[in-house]
C-alpha positions in Angstrom: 0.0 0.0 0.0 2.4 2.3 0.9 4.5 1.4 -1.9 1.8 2.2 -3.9 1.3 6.1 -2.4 4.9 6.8 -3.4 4.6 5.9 -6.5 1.7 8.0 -6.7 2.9 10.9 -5.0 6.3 11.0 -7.2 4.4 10.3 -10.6 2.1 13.6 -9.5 5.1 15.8 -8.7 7.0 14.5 -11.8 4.0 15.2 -14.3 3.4 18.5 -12.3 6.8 19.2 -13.2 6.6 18.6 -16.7 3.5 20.2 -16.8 4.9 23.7 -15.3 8.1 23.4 -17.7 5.6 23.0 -20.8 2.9 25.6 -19.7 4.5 28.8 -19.5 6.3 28.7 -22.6 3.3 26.8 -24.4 0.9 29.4 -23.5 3.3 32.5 -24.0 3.8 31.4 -27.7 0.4 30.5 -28.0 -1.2 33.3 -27.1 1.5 35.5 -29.0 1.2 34.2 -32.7 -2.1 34.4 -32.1 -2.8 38.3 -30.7 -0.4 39.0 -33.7 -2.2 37.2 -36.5 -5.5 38.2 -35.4 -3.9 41.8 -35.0 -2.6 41.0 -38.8 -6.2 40.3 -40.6 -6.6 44.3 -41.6 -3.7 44.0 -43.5 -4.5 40.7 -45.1 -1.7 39.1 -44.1 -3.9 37.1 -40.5 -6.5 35.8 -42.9 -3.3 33.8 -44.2 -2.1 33.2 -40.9 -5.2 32.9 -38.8 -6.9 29.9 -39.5 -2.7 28.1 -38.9 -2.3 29.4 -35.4 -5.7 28.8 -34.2 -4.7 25.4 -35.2 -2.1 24.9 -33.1 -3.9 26.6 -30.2 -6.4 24.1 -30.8 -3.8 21.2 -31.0 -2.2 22.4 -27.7 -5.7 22.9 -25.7 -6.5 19.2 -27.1 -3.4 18.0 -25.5 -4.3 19.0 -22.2 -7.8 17.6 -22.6 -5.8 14.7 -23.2 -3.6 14.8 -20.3 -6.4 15.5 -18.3 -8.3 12.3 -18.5 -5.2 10.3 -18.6 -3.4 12.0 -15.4 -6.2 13.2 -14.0 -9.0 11.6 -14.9 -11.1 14.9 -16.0 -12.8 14.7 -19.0 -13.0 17.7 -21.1 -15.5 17.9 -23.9 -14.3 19.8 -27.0 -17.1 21.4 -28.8 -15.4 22.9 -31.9 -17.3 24.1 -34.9 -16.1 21.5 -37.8 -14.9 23.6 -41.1 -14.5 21.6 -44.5 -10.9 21.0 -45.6 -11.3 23.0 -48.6 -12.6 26.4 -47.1 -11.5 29.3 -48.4 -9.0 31.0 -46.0 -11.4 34.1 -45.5 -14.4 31.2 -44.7 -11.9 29.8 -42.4 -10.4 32.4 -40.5 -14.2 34.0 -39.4 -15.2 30.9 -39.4 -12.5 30.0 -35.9 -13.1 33.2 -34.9 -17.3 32.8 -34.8 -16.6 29.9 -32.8 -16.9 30.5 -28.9 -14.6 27.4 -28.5 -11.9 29.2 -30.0 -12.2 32.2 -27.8 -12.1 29.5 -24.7 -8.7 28.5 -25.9 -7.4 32.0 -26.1 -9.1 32.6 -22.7 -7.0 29.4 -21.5 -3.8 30.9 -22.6 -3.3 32.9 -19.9 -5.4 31.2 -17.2 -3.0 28.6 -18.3 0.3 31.2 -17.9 -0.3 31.7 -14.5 -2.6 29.4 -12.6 -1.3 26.5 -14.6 1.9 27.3 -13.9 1.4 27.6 -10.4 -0.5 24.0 -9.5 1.9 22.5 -11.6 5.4 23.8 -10.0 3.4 23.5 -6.1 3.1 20.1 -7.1 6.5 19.5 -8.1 8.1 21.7 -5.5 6.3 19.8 -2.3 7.4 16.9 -3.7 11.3 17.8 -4.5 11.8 20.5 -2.0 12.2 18.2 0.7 15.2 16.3 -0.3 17.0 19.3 0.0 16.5 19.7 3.3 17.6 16.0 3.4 20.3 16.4 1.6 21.4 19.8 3.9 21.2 17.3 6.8 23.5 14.9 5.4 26.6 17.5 5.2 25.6 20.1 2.9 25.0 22.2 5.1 28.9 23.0 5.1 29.4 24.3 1.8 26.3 26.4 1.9 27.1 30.6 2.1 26.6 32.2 5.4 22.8 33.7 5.8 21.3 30.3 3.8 18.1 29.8 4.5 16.0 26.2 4.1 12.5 27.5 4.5 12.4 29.6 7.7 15.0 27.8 8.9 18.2 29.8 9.1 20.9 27.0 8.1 24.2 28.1 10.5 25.1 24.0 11.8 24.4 20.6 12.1 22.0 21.7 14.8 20.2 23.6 12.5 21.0 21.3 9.2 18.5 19.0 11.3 16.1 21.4 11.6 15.7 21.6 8.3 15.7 17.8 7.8 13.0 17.6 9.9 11.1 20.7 7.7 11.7 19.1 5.1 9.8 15.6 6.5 6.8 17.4 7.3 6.6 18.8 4.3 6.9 15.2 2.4 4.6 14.6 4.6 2.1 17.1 3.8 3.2 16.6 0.1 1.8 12.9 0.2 -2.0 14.5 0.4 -1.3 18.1 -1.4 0.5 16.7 -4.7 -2.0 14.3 -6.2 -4.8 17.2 -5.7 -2.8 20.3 -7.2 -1.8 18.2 -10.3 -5.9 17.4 -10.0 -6.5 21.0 -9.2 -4.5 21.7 -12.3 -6.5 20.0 -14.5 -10.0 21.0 -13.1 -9.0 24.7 -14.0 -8.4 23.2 -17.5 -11.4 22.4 -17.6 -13.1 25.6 -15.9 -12.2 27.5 -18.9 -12.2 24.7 -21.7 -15.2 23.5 -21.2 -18.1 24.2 -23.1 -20.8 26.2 -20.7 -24.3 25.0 -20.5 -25.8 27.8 -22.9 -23.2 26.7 -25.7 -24.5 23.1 -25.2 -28.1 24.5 -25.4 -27.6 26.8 -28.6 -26.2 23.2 -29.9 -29.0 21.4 -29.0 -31.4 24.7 -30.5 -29.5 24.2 -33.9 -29.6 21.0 -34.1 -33.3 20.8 -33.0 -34.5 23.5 -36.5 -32.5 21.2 -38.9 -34.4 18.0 -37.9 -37.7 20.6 -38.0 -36.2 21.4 -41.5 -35.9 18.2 -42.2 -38.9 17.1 -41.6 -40.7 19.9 -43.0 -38.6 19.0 -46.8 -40.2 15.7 -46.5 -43.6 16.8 -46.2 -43.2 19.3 -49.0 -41.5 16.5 -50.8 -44.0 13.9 -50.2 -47.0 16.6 -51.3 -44.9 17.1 -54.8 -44.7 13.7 -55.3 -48.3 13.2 -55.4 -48.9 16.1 -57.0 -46.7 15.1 -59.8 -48.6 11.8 -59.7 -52.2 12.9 -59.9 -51.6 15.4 -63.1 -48.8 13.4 -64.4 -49.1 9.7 -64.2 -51.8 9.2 -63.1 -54.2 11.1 -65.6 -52.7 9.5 -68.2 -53.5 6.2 -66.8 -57.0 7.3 -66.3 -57.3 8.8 -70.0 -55.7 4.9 -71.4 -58.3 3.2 -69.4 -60.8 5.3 -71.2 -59.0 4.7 -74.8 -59.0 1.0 -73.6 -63.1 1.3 -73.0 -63.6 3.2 -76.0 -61.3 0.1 -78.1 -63.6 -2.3 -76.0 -66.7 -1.0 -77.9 -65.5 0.0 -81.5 -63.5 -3.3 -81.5 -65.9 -5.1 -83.7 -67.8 -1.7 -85.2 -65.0 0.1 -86.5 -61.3 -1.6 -86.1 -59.4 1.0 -87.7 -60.7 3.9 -85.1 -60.2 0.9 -82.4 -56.8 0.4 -83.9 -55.8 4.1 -83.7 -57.1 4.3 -79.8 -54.9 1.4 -79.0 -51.8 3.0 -80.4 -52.7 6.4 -78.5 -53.5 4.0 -75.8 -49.6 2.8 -76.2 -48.2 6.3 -76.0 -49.6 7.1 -73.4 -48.6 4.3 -71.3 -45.1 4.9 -72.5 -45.4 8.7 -71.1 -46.7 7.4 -68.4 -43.7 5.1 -67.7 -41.2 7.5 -68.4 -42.9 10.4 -66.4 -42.6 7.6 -63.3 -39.1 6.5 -64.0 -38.9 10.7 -63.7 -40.6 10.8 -60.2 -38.5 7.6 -59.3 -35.5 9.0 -60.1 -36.1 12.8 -58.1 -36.9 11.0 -55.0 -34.0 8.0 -55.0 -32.4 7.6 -58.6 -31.8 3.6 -59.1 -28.5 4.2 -60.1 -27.7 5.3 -56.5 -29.4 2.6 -54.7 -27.8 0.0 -57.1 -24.1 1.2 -57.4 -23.5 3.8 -55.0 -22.8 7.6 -54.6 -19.6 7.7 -57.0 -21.4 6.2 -59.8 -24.8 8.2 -59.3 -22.7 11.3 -59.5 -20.8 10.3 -62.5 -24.6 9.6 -64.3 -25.7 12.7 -63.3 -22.1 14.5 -64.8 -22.8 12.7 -68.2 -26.2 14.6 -68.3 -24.8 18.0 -68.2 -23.8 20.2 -70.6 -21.3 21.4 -68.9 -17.9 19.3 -69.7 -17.6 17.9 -65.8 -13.8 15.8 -64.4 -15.3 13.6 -61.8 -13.2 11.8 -59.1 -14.1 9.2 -56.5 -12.2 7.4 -53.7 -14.8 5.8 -51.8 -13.2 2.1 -50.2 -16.9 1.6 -49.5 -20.5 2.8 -49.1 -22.3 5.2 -46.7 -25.9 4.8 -45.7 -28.6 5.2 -47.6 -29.9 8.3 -46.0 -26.2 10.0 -46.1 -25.9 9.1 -50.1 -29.3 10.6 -50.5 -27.7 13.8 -49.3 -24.8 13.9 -51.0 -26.4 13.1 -53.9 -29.1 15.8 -54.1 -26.6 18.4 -52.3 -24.2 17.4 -55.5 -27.3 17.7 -58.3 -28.0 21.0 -56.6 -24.6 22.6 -57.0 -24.2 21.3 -60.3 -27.4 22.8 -61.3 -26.5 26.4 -60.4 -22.8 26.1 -61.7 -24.7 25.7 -64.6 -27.7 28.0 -64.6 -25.8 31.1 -62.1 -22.1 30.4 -62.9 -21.7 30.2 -66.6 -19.0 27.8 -66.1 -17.2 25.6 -69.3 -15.9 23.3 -66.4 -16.6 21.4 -63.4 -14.9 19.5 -61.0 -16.0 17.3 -58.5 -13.9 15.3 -56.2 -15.6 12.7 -53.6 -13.5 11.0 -50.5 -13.8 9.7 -47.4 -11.1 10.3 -44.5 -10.9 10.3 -41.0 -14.8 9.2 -40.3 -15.8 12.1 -42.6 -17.8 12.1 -46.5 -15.7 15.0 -48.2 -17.1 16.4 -51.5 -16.1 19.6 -53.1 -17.3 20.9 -56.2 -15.4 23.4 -58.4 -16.3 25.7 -61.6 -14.3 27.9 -63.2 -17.4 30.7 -63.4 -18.1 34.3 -62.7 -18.2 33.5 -58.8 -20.1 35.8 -56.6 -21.9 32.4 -54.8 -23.1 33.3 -51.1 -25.0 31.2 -48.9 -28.3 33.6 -47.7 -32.1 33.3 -48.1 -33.2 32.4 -51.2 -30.3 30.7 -52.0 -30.2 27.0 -53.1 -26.7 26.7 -50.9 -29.0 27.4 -47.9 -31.4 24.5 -48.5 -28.0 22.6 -48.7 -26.8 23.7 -45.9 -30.4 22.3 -44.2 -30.2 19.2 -45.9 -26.2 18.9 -44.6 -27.1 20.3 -41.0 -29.8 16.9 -40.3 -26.9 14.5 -40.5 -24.5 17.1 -38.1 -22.9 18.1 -41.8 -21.6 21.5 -42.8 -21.2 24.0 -45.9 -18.4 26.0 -46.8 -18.0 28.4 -50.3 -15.1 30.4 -51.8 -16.5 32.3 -54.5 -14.6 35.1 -54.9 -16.2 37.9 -57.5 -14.7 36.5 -60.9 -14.5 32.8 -59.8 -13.9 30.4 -59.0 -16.4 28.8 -56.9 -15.6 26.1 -54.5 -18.2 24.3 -52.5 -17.1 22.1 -50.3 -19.3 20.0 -48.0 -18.6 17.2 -45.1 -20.9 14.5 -43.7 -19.3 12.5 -40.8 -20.2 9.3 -41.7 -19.1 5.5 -41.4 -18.6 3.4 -45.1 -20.0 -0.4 -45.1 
């Protein structure tokens, strides 16, 4: 047991230790690159430099998260707003700096400078302070300057050399219960400024709440096209053959070449009918997605453009149905106003999967000018992205290009 406590107590001052070395400097360079790049964006030269920095600010508050639930066994949640790869720097620089969990780190930095600092080095000091005084005991004590001091223990003898030996017990002693809770201490006010506050979690929850709302409301607005489309498409001209097939029914035998003629009109319009269904069919889940997956549905639906359009896929595997659906109709979307808006001559699209996430981007080499606001298609995108916890990103500077770029976390089968 006791065996067990030491080993505790000296792993706590050691990682305090490291901890007090690493934050000072960590935070002081943190918090400097990133004062100056932010300070930078007039000038153009932070919107470079930004999105970079608030990177590694973001890298080194994860490592503490990290340390914290290994060392110290406090978990703390990081709740940072997910940008797609291929943002445009301007996207990507207001897009950190619109997210509270980047002003948390930058909060962090200096709690982190001082009160990190501090709970690490107590930590380390209660443990390694009291071998001096050991040590003084021992014979030290005779090389030390006159006036040394070992606490408030005036260091003049072996008399007093003891004194301090015996200072320095009681403090090992008191470091046995202290150092294990300021290494813990440390990390709790980690997480007193990390950590996302209740409000942020309810905004989340508010956000997430309107796109399922959205959601659902698309469906029922698709659901009441669909049988709209059916009742003046399909379906009246199945009601109009049934009545070229009555009509057949009784000229049949009076007058076969009028019969004839019905059953031909009567053939049309079943053929009509089939391709206005294969239509409907393919609007709400096109076959070819449902029988060979999102790469190949978006290289049919390239080949129907006129538009000349470079496709690239590297999918290991297939997402689920829902998630394809998405992609799919996000993709036919953006390809429809690169070609109607855009007045592009070419189109790229580029769809892989990395790290848990769906990445599609879509480039044209139009006028530009593409914002994502009311009345925009790129916001009913950004709805349709949003139910499945996806996001939206454009660089479309005036003059082109454009670059959409949308992720989808997502598992492939």
């Amino acid at each position: 047991m006791w065996a067990a406590k030491v080993r505790e107590v000296a792993t706590a001052g050691g990682r305090g230790l490291l901890l007090a070395l690493i934050s000072l400097p960590g935070a002081v360079l943190c918090f400097v690159l990133s004062a100056v790049s932010i300070a930078l964006i007039p000038v153009g030269v932070g919107i470079v430099t930004t999105p970079w920095v608030l990177t590694g600010v973001q890298a080194f508050a994860n490592w503490r998260r990290m340390l914290a639930a290994q060392w110290g066994g406090v978990r703390i949640p990081a709740n940072y707003r997910r940008l797609p790869e291929g943002a445009h720097p301007w996207a990507r620089t207001f897009g950190m700096l619109g997210d509270r969990a980047t002003w948390r780190d930058l909060l962090w930095l200096p709690v982190d400078m001082v009160a990190g600092f501090v709970t690490g080095l107590l930590a380390a000091i209660l443990l390694f302070y009291p071998l001096e005084g050991f040590v003084i005991a021992l014979g030290l004590w005779r090389v030390l300057p006159d006036g040394f001091w070992y606490g408030f223990v005036p260091v003049t003898g072996q008399l007093s050399a003891l004194a301090a030996a015996a200072l320095g017990a009681a403090l090992l002693a008191v470091s046995f219960t202290l150092t294990p809770r300021l290494l813990h201490l440390h990390f709790l006010v980690a997480r007193l400024v990390l950590a996302p506050g209740a409000g942020e979690l309810a905004e989340r929850v508010r956000v997430l709440t309107e796109t399922r709302r959205d959601a659902v409301d698309t469906s029922a607005a698709e659901l009441r096209r669909i049988e709209r489309d059916l009742h003046d498409g399909a379906q009246a001209r199945l009601v109009a053959m049934g009545m070229d097939l009555g009509t057949v029914e009784a000229l049949i035998e009076k007058d076969p070449a009028q019969a004839k003629e019905l059953l031909a009109q009567a053939r049309r319009s079943s053929a009509d009918a089939l391709t206005e269904l294969r239509d409907l069919v393919r609007g709400i889940h096109p076959p070819v997605l449902a029988e060979r997956g999102l790469g190949d549905a978006v290289r049919a639906l390239a080949l129907r453009l006129p538009v000349a359009t470079e496709v690239t896929v590297e999918l290991p595997g297939r997402a689920d149905a829902p998630v394809e659906s998405a992609a799919y109709f996000a993709v036919s979307e953006v390809l429809t106003n690169a070609v109607k808006h855009a007045e592009a001559d070419r189109i790229w699209v580029d769809l892989h999967h990395t790290d848990g996430m769906l990445r599609v981007s879509v480039t044209d080499n139009g006028r530009g000018g593409a914002v994502i606001g009311a009345g925009s298609g790129l916001t009913g995108i950004e709805r349709r992205l949003g139910t499945f916890d996806g996001v939206l990103a454009v660089g479309s500077p005036a003059g082109g290009p454009t670059m959409v770029t949308m992720e989808i976390p997502c598992a492939l089968s």
